[in-house]
C-alpha positions in Angstrom: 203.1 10.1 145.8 204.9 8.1 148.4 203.6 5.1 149.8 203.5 5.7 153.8 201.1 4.2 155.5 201.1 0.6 153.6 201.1 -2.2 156.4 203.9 -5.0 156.5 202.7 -8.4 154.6 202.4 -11.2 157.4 203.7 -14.7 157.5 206.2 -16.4 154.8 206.2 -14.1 151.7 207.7 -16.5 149.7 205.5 -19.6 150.6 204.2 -21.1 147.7 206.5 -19.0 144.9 208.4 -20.6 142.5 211.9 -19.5 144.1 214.9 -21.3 143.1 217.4 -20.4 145.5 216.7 -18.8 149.0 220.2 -18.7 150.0 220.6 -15.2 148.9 218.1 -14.4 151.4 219.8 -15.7 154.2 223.0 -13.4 153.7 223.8 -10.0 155.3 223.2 -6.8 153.8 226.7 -5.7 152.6 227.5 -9.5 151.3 228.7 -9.5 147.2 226.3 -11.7 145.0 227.3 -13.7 142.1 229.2 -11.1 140.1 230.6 -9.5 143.2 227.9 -7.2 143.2 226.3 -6.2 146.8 224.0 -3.6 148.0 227.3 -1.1 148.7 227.5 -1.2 145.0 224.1 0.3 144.2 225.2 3.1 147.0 228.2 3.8 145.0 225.9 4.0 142.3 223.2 6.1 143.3 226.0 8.7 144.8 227.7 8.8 141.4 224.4 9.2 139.0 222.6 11.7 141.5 223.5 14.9 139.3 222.5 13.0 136.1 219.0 11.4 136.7 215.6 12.1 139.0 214.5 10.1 141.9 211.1 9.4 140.3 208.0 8.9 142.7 205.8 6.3 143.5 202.2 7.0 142.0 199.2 5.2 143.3 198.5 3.0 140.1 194.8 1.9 138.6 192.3 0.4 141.0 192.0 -3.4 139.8 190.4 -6.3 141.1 193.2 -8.2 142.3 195.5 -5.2 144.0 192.2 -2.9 144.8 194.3 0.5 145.7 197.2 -1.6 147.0 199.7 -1.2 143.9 202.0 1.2 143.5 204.1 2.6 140.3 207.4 3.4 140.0 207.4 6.0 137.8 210.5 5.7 135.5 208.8 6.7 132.2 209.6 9.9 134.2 213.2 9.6 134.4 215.7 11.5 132.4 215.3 10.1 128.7 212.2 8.7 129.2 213.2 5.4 130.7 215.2 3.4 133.7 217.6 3.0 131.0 219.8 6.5 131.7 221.3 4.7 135.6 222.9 2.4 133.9 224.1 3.8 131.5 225.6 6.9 133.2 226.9 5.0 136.1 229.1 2.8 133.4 230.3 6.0 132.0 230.9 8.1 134.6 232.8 5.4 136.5 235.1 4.3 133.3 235.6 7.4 131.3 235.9 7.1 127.8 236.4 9.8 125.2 234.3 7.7 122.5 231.7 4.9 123.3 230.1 2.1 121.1 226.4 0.3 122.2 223.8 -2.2 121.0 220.5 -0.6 121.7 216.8 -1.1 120.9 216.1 2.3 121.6 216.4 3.6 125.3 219.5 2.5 126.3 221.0 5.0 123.2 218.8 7.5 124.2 220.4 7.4 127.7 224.0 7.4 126.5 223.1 10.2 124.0 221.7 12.6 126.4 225.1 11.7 128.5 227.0 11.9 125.4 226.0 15.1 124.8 226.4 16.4 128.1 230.1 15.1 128.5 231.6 15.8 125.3 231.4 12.2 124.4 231.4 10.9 120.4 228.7 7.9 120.5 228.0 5.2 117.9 224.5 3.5 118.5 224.1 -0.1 116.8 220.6 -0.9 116.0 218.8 -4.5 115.0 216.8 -4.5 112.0 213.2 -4.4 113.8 214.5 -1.4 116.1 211.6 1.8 116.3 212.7 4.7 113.9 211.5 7.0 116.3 214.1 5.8 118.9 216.3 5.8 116.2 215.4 9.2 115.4 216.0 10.2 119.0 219.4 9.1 119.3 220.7 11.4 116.0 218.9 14.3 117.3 220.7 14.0 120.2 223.8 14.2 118.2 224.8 10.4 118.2 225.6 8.2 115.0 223.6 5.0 114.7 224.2 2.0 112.6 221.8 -0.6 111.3 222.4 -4.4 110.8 220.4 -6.9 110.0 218.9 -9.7 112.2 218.4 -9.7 115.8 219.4 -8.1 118.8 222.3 -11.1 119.0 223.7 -9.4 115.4 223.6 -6.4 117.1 225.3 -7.1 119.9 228.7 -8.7 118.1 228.6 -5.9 115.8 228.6 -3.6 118.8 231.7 -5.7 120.2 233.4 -5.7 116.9 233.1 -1.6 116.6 234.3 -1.0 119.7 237.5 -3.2 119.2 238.2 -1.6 115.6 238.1 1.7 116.8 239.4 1.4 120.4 236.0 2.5 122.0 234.5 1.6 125.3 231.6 -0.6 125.2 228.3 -0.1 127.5 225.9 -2.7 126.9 222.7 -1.9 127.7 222.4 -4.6 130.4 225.1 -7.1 130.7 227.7 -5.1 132.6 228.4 -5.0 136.5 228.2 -1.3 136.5 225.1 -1.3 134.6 223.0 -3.7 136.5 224.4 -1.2 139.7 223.2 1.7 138.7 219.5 -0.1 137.4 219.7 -1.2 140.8 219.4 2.1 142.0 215.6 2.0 141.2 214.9 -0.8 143.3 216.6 0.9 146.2 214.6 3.8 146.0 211.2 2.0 145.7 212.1 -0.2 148.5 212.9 3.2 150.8 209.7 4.6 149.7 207.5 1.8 150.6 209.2 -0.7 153.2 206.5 -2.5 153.7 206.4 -3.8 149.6 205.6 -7.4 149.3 206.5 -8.2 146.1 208.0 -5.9 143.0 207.2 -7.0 139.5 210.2 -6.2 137.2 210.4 -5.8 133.4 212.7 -8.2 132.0 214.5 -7.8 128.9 218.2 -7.9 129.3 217.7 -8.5 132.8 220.1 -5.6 134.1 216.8 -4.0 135.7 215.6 -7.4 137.0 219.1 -8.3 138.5 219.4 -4.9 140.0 216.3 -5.1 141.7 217.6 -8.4 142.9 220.6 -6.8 144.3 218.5 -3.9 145.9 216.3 -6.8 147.6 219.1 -8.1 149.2 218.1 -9.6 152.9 214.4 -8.1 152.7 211.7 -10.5 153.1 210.2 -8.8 149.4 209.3 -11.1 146.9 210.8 -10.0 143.3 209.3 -10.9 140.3 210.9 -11.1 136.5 208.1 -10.4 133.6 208.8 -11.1 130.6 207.5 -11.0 127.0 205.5 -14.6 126.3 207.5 -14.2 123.3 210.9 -13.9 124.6 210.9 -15.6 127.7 214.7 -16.2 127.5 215.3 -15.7 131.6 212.6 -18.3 132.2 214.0 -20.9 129.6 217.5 -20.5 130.7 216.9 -21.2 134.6 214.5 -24.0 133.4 217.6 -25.8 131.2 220.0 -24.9 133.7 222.0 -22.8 131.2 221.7 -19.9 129.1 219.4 -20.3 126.1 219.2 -18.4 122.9 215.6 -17.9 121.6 215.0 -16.5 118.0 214.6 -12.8 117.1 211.2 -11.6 118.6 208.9 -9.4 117.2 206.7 -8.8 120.6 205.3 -5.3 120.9 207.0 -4.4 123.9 210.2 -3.6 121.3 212.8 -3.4 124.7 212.3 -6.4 125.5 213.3 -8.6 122.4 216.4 -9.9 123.7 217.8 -13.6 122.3 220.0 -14.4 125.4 220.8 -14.0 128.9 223.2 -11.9 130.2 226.9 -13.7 131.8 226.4 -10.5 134.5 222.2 -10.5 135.2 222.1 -14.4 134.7 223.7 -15.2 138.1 221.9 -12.9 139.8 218.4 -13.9 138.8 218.9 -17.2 139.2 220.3 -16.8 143.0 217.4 -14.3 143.9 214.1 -14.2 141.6 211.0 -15.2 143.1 209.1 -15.8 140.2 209.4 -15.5 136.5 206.2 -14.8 134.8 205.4 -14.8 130.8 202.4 -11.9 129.5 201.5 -12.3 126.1 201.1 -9.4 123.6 197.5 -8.8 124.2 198.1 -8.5 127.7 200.9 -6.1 127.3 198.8 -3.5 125.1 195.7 -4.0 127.9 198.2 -3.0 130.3 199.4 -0.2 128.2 195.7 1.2 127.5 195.0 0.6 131.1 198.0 2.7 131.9 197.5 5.6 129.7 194.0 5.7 131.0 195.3 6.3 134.3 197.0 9.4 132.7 200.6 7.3 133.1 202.0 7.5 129.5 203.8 4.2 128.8 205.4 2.8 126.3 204.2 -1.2 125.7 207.5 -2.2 127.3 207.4 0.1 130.3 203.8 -2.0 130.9 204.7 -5.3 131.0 205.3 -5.1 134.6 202.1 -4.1 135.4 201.0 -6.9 133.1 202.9 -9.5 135.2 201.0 -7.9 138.5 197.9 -8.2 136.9 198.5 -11.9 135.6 199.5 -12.5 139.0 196.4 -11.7 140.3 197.2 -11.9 144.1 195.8 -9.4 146.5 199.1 -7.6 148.0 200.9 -4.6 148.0 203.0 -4.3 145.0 205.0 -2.1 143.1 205.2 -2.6 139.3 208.1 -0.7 137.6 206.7 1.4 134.8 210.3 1.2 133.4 209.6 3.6 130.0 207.4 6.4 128.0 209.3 6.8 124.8 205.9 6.5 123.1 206.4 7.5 119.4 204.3 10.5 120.1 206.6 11.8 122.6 209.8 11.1 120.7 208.7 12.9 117.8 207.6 16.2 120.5 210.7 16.3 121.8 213.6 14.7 119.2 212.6 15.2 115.7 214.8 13.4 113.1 217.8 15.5 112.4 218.0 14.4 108.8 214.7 16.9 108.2 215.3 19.7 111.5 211.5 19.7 111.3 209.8 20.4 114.7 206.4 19.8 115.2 203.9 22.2 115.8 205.6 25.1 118.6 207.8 22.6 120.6 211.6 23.2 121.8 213.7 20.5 121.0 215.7 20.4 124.8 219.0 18.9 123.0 219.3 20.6 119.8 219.4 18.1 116.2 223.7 17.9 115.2 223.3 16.7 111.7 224.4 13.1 111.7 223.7 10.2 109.1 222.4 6.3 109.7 224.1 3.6 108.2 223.3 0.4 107.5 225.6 -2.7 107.6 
């Protein structure tokens, strides 16, 4: 469900925010930000992704005291692979080409590239940290990839992604810090801001930050206040713009399992910092409430795809909102729809849509 028919917000939308910057603002539509990304960008985007992803729909989300029926729900757990996750990822790979392709994942972002990998003929190795969800895991071999476990963090994971890719000569997507990446995230922002003009303020999940900085992008010259949530536990976005410079936070355990990022990204950092509203922190509790209030609603999120909605309902302020519900790879799913190839087993009478190649996980 679209949202026509939602009045326009009156008076100074940002009054009272925590803004940094309001130069962004202040520029024209087409203008470049920070890392020469501009709204034509997420055009080129959106053109080149169209045949690989679904413009998901607005849903009318829960009736809550703050919002009443005001909020709305961008429904990416309803996107291709379950998540937001698959427009960045096949924007970066449809615009650079590569034969064979190397990633740092928590879960989602490999899906993505699998399912494109697949599709294209591509030979893809996902790199996993240690506290990464086997069923995601699980997902990404039955869609025919090859994952590889290390140890430590998601900052281990990323230089082990960087040092694959440069032994073997493959191209490297990360799953956020990467101009055509934060483009084609952007692409969600764009469409929720055609579908209801008259938003006054999106709450983002924030993890890497490509989804946030996109939706920066997408706000571009539109008085719509944009809002960064992120894991109490991990608030790396917050702490970096509070020091002045990125920051590097210890390995997370938070249950929203996207969102366990150690650093900033060079590419979202800029961004965010030029065009945020408002960074917000949710706690654990508060994510799983959000989650339960979700599935309730008959929206079937994974903890990370409600954190937004956790932000909104922190937030408290009556308005017309959009949270991004940016994932729904709930275990349960996964295990419908991508049983672990090491077993072929399908549950119960389901189809697996991308037939199990038999592939092996390492560990490093």
């Amino acid at each position: 469900m679209t949202a026509t028919g939602l009045r326009p917000g009156t008076g100074d939308l940002r009054a009272g925010t925590s803004r940094r910057h309001l130069g962004p603002a202040l520029r024209g539509p087409a203008e470049p930000g920070p890392a020469g990304l501009g709204p034509a960008d997420l055009e080129a985007a959106a053109a080149r992704i169209a045949p690989h992803i679904v413009r998901t729909p607005l849903l009318r989300g829960p009736v809550t005291a703050a919002h009443g029926s005001r909020l709305l729900l961008k429904a990416e757990h309803l996107q291709l692979g379950g998540s937001f996750k698959t427009r960045g990822a096949a924007n970066a790979v449809l615009a650079l080409g590569a034969d064979r392709v190397v990633t740092g994942s928590s879960g989602n972002h490999g899906i993505a590239l699998a399912r494109l990998a697949r599709t294209l003929g591509i030979r893809l190795t996902v790199v996993l940290a240690q506290g990464a969800s086997p069923a995601k895991a699980a997902a990404v071999r039955a869609l025919g990839a090859e994952t590889l476990r290390v140890g430590g963090g998601v900052a281990e994971r990323e230089e082990r992604a960087r040092t694959l890719a440069q032994e073997t000569g493959a191209l490297l997507v990360p799953s956020s810090d990467h101009p055509l990446v934060v483009a084609g995230q952007g692409t969600a922002g764009s469409e929720l801001l055609a579908d209801a003009p008259a938003t006054e303020t999106v709450y983002v999940p924030t993890g890497g930050g490509g989804l946030l900085a996109g939706v920066c992008l997408a706000a571009t010259g539109r008085p719509v206040r944009v809002v960064g949530v992120e894991p109490a536990l991990t608030p790396r976005y917050a702490r970096s713009l509070a020091a002045g410079r990125p920051v590097r936070l210890p390995p997370s355990t938070t249950v929203a399992d996207g969102l366990r990022g150690q650093c900033p990204g060079h590419v979202p950092l800029p961004i965010i910092r030029d065009r945020v509203d408002d960074l917000i922190a949710v706690g654990d509790a508060e994510i799983l409430a959000a989650t339960a209030l979700l599935h309730r609603h008959g929206v079937h999120a994974e903890p990370s795809g409600a954190v937004a909605l956790a932000g909104a309902l922190r937030a408290g302020r009556r308005e017309y909102a959009v949270a991004i519900v940016s994932g729904g790879n709930t275990p349960a799913r996964l295990h419908a729809t991508h049983p672990d190839p090491h077993t072929d087993q399908y549950p119960d009478s389901h189809t697996d849509p991308y037939p199990a190649a038999r592939t092996k996980e390492h560990t490093s």
